[in-house]
LUMPA-977762 format. One record per atom (N, C-alpha, C): residue in one letter; atom name; y, x negated, z. Coordinates in steps of 0.001 Angstrom, whole numbers. Example, Ala and Ser with C-alpha at 12.3 -4.5 7.8 and 13.67 -1.06 7.14 Angstrom:
A	N	-5690	-13190	7800 $
A	CA	-4500	-12300	7800 $
A	C	-3300	-13200	7800 $
S	N	-2250	-12850	7080 $
S	CA	-1060	-13670	7140 $
S	C	30	-12900	7870 $
END
This chain:
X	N	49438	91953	135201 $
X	CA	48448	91006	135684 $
X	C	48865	89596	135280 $
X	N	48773	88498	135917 $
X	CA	48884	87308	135693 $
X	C	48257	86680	134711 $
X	N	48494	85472	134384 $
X	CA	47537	84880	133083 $
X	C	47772	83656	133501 $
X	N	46197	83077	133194 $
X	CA	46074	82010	133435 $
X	C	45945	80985	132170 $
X	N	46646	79552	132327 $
X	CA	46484	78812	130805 $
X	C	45965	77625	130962 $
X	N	45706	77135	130147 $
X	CA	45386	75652	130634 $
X	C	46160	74743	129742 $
X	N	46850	73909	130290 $
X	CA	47476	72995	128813 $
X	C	47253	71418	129871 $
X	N	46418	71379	128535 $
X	CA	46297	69617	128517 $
X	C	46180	68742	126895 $
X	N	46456	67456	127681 $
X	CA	46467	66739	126156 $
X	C	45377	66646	125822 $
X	N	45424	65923	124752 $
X	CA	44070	65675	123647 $
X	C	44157	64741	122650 $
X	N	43491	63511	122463 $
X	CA	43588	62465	122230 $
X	C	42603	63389	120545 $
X	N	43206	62836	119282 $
X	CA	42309	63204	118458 $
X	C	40801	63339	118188 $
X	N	40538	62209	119064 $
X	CA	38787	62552	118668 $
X	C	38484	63181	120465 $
X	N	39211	63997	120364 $
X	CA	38389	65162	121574 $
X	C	38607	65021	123374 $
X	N	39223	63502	123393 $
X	CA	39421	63220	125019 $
X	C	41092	63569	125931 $
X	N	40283	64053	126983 $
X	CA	41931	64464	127615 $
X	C	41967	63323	128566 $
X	N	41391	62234	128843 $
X	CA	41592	60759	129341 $
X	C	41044	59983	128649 $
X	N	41205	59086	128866 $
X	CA	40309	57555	128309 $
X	C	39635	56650	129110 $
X	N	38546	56338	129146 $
X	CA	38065	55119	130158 $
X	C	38860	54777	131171 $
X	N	38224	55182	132269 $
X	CA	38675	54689	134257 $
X	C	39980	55596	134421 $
X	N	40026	57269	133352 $
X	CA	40643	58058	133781 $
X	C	42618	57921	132923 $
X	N	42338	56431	132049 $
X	CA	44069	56371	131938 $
X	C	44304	57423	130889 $
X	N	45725	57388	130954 $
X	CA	46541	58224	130239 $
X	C	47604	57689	129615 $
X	N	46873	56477	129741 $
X	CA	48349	55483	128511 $
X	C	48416	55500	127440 $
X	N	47756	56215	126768 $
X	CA	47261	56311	125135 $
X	C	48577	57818	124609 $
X	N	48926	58612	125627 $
X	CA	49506	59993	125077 $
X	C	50895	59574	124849 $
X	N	51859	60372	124048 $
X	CA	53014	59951	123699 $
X	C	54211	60978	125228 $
X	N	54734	60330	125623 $
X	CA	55696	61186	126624 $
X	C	56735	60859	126100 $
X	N	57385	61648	125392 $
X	CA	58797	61700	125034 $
X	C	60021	62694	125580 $
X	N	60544	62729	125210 $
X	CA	61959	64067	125090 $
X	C	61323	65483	125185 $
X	N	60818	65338	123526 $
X	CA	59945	66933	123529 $
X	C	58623	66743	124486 $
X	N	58063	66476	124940 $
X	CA	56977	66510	125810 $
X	C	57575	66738	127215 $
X	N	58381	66147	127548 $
X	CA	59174	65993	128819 $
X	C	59803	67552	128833 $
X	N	60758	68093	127425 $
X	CA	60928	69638	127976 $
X	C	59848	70630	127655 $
X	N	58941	70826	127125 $
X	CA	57249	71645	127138 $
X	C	57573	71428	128285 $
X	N	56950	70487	129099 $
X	CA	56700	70185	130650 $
X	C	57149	71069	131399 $
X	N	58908	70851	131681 $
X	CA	59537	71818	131874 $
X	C	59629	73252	131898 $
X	N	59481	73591	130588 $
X	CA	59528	74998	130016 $
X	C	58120	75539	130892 $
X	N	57433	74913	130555 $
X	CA	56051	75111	131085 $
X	C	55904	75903	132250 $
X	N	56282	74560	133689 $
X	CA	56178	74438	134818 $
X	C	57380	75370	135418 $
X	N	58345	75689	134445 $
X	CA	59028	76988	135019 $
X	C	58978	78469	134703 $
X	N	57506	78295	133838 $
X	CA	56702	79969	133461 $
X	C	55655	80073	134563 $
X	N	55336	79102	135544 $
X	CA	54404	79778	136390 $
X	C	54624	79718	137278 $
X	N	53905	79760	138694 $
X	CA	54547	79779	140214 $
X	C	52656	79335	141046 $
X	N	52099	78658	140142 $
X	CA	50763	78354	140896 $
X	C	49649	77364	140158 $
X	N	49801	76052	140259 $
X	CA	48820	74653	139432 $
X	C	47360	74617	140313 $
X	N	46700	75091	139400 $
X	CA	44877	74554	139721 $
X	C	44762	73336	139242 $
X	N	44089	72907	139926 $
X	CA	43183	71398	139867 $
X	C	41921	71153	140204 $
X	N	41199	70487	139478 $
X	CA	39888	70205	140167 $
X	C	40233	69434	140806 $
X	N	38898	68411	141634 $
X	CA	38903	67448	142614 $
X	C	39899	66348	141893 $
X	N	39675	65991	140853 $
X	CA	39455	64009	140185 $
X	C	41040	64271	139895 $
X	N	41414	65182	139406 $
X	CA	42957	65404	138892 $
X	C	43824	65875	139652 $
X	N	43727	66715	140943 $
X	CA	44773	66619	141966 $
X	C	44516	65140	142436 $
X	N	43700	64489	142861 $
X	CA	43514	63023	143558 $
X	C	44325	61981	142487 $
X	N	44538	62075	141755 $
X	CA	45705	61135	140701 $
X	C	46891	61902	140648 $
X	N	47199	62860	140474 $
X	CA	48396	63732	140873 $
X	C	49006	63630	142543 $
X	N	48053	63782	142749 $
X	CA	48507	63402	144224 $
X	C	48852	62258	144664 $
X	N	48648	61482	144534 $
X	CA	48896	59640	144327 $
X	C	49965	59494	143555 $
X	N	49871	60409	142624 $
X	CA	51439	59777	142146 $
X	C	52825	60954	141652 $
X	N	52528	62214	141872 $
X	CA	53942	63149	142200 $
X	C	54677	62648	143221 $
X	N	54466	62619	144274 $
X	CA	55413	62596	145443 $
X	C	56332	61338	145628 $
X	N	55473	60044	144500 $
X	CA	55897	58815	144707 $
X	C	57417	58338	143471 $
X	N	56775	59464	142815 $
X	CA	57669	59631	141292 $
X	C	58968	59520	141048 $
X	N	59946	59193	140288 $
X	CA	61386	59160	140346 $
X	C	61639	60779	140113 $
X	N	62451	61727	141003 $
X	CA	62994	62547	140894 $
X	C	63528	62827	139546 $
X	N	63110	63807	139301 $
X	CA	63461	64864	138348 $
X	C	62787	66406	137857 $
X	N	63196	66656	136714 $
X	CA	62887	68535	136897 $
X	C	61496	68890	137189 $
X	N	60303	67946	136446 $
X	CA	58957	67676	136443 $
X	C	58328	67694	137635 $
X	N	59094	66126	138671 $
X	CA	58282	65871	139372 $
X	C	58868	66819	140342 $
X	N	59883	67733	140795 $
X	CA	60501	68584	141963 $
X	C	59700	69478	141779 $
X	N	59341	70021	140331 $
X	CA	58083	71277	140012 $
X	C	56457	70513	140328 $
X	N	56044	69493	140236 $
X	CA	54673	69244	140628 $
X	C	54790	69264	141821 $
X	N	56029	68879	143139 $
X	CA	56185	68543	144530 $
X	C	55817	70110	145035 $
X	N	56942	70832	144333 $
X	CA	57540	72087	144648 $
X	C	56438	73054	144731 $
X	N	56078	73439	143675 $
X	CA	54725	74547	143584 $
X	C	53671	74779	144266 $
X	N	53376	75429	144368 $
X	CA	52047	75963	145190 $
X	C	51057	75386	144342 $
X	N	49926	74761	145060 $
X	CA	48660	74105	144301 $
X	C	47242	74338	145154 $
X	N	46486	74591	144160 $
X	CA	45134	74798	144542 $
X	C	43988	74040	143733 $
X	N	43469	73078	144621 $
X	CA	42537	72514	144333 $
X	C	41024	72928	144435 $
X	N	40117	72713	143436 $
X	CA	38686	73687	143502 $
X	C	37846	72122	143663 $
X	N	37341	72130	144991 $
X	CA	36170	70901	145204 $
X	C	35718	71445	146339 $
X	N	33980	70924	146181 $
X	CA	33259	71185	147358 $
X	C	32720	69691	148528 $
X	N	33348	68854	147552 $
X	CA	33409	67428	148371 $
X	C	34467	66860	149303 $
X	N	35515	67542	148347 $
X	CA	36826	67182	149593 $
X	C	37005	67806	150727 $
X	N	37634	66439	151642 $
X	CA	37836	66866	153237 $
X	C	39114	67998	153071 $
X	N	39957	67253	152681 $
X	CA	41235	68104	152372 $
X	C	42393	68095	151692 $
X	N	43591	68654	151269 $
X	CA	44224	68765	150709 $
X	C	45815	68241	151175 $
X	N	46548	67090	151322 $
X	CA	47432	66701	152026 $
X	C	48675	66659	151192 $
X	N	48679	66907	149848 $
X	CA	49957	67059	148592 $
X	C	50736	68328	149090 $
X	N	51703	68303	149166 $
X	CA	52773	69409	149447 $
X	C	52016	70700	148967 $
X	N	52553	71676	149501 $
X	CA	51391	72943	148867 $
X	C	50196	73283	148448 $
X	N	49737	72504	149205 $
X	CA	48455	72306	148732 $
X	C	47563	73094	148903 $
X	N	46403	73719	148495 $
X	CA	45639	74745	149512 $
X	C	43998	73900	148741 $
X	N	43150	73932	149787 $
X	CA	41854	73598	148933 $
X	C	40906	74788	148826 $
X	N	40207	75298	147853 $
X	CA	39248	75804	147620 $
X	C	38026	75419	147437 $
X	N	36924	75440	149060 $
X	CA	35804	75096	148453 $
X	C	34535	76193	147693 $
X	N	35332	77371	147619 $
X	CA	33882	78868	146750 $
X	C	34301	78848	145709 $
X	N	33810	79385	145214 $
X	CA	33777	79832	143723 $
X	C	34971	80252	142984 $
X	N	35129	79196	141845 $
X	CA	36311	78691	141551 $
X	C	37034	80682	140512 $
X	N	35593	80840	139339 $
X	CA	35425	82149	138991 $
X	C	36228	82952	140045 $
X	N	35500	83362	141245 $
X	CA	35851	84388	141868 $
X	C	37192	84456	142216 $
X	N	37373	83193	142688 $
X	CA	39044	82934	143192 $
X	C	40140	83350	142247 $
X	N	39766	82581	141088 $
X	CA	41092	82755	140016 $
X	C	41145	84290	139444 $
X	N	39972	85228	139663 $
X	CA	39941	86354	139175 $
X	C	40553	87233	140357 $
X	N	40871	86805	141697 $
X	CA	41156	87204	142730 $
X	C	42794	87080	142549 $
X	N	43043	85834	142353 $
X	CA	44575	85280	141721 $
X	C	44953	86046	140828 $
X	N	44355	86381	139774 $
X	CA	45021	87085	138767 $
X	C	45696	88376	138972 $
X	N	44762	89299	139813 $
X	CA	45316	90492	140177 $
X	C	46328	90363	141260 $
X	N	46810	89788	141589 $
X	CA	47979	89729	142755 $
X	C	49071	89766	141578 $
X	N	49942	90036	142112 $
X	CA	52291	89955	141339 $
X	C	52107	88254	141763 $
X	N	53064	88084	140564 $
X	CA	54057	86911	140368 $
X	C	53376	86419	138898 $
X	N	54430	85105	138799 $
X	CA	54116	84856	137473 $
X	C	52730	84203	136836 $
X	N	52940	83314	135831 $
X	CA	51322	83042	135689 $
X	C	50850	81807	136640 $
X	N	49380	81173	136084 $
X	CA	49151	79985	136611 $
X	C	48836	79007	135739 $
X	N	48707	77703	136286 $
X	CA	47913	76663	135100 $
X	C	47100	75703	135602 $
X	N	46677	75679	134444 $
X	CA	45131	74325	135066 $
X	C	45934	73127	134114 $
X	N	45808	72128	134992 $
X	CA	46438	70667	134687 $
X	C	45494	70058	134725 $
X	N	45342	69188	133413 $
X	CA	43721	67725	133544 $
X	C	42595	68833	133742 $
X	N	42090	68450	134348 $
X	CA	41067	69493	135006 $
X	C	40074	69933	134354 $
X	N	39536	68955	133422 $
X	CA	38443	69214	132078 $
X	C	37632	70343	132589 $
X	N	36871	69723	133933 $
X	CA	35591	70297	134444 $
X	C	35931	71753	134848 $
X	N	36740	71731	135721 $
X	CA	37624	73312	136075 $
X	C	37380	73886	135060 $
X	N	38357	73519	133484 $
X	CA	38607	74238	132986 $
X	C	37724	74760	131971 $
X	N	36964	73966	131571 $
X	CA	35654	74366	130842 $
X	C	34528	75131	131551 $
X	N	34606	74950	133182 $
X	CA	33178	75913	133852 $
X	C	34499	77399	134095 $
X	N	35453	77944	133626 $
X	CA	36238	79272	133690 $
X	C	36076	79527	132345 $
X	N	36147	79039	131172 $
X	CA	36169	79158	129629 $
X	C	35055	80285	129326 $
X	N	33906	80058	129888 $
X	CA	32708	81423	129320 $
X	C	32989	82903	130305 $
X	N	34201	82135	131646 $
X	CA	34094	83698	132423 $
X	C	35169	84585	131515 $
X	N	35722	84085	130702 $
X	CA	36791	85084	129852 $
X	C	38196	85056	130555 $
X	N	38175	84096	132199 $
X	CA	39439	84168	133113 $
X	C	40499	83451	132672 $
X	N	40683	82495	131253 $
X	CA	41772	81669	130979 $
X	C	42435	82658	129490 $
X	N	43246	82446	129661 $
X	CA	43867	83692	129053 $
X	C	44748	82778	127583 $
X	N	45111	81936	127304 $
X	CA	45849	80928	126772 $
X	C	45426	79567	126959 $
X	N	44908	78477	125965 $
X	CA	44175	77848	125997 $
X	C	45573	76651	124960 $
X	N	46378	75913	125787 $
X	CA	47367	75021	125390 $
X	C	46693	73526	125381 $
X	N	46537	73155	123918 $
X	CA	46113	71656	123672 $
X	C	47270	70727	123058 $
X	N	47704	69836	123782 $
X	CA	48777	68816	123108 $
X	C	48282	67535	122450 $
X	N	48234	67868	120980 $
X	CA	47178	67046	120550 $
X	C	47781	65743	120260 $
X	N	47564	64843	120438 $
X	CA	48008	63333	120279 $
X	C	47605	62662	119233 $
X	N	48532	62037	118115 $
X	CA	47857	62386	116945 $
X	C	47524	60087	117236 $
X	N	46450	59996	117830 $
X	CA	45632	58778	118170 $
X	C	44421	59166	118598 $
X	N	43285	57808	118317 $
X	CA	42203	58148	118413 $
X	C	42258	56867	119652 $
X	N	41196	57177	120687 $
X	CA	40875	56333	121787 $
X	C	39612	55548	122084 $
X	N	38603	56328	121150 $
X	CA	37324	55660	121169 $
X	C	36135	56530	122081 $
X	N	36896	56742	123262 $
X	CA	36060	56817	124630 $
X	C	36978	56864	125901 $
X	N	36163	58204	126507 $
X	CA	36681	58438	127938 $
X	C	36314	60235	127843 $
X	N	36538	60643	128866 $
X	CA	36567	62164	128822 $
X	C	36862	63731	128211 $
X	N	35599	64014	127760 $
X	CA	35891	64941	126401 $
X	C	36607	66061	127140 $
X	N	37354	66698	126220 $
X	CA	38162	68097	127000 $
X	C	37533	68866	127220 $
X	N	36273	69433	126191 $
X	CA	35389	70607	126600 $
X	C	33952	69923	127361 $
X	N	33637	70396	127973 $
X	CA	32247	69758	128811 $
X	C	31242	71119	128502 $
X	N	30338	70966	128756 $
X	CA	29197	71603	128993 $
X	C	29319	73260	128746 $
X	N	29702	73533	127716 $
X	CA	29779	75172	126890 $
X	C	28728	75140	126607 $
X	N	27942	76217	126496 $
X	CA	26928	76630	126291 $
X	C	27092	77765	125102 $
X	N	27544	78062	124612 $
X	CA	27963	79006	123645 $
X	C	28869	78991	122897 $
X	N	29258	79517	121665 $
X	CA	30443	79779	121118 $
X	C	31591	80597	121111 $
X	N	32673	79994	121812 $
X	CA	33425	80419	122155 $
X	C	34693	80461	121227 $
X	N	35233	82099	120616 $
X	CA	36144	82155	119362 $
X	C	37643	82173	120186 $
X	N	38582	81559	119392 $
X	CA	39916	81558	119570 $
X	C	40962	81566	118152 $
X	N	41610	82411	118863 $
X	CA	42844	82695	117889 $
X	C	44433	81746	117840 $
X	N	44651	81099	116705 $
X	CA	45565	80119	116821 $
X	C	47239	81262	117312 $
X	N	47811	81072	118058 $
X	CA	48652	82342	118291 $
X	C	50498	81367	118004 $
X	N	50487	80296	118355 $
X	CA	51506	79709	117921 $
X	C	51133	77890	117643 $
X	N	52119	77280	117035 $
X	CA	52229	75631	116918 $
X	C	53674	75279	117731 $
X	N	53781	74058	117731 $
X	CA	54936	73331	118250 $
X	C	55051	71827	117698 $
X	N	55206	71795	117083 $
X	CA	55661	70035	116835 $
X	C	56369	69134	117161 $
X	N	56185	68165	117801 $
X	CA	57681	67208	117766 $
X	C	57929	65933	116791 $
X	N	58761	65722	117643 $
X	CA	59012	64393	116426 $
X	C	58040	63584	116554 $
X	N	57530	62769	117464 $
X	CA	56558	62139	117669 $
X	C	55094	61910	116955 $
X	N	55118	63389	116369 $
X	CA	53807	64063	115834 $
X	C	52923	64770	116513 $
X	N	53043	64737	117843 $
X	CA	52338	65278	118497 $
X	C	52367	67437	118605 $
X	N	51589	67692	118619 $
X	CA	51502	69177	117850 $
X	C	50604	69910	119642 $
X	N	51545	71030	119816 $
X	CA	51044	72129	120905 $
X	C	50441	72840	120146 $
X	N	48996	73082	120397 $
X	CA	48182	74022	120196 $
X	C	48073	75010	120768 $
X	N	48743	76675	120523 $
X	CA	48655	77882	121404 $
X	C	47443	78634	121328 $
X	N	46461	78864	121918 $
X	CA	45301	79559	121530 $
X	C	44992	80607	122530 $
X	N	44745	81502	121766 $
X	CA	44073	82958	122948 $
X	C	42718	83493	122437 $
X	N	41975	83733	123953 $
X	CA	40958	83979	123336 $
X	C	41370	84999	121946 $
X	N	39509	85295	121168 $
X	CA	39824	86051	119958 $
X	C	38964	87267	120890 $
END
């Protein structure tokens, strides 16, 4: 069966953006640049909510070529919104039902895994269905003040098991977590 992960950054005090959505605050280095990599060549399928394919989309295709941006062009992508007209990024497919049902539909099919990119809201309304299987935080060791918390609207307590670390030079630390 497939597994689904989510890896996004994380600004120390809790945000995976900052005010009007930027992302200038995270460190992109060497080691971040091959995670990326390594990453984007363990799966064969990127979820997105609405707000984070619409900035991805604006700016993959425009990007200087390389291993990253040929894998964000390249891959199959599925976006979960019930507002959007449509989906015009290379591979794109839109999903407007139920994001739950879909990815649990995804899972049981062959091939490799999937991932949720940005995608706070996505990824926090799948977190209580038990459907994210690996829960990847790249923690940024800066504080931002303000902008978009990573977890939204949990309603419960939800346990996880630390299953690996990663460090780089930078300081910045991969958080591997599976559910417990």
């Amino acid at each position: 069966m497939r597994r689904l992960i989510v890896s996004n950054l994380m600004s120390l005090d809790g945000f995976f953006e900052g005010p009007n959505h930027s992302l200038d605050w995270f460190l992109f280095d060497q080691d971040l640049f091959q995670y990326s990599v390594e990453m984007l060549h363990s799966v064969d399928t990127i979820l997105f909510g609405r707000t984070t394919f619409q900035h991805m989309a604006a700016y993959w295709p425009f990007a200087p070529k390389d291993e990253i941006a040929d894998n964000m062009n390249g891959l199959p992508k599925l976006v979960f919104s019930r507002t959007l007209g449509k989906a015009e990024w290379n591979n794109s497919r839109l999903v407007k039902g139920d994001a739950a049902e879909e990815v649990s539909r995804l899972k049981q099919q062959p091939g490799k895994d999937m991932v949720i990119l940005g995608s706070a809201k996505l990824a926090s309304s799948l977190l209580p269905t038990g459907l994210i299987d690996e829960y990847r935080v790249i923690l940024t060791p800066v504080l931002i003040g303000a902008g978009t918390p990573m977890f939204q609207g949990i309603q419960q307590r939800l346990r996880f098991g630390l299953k690996q670390t990663r460090l780089f030079d930078s300081g910045v630390i991969v958080l591997y977590y599976q559910k417990a």
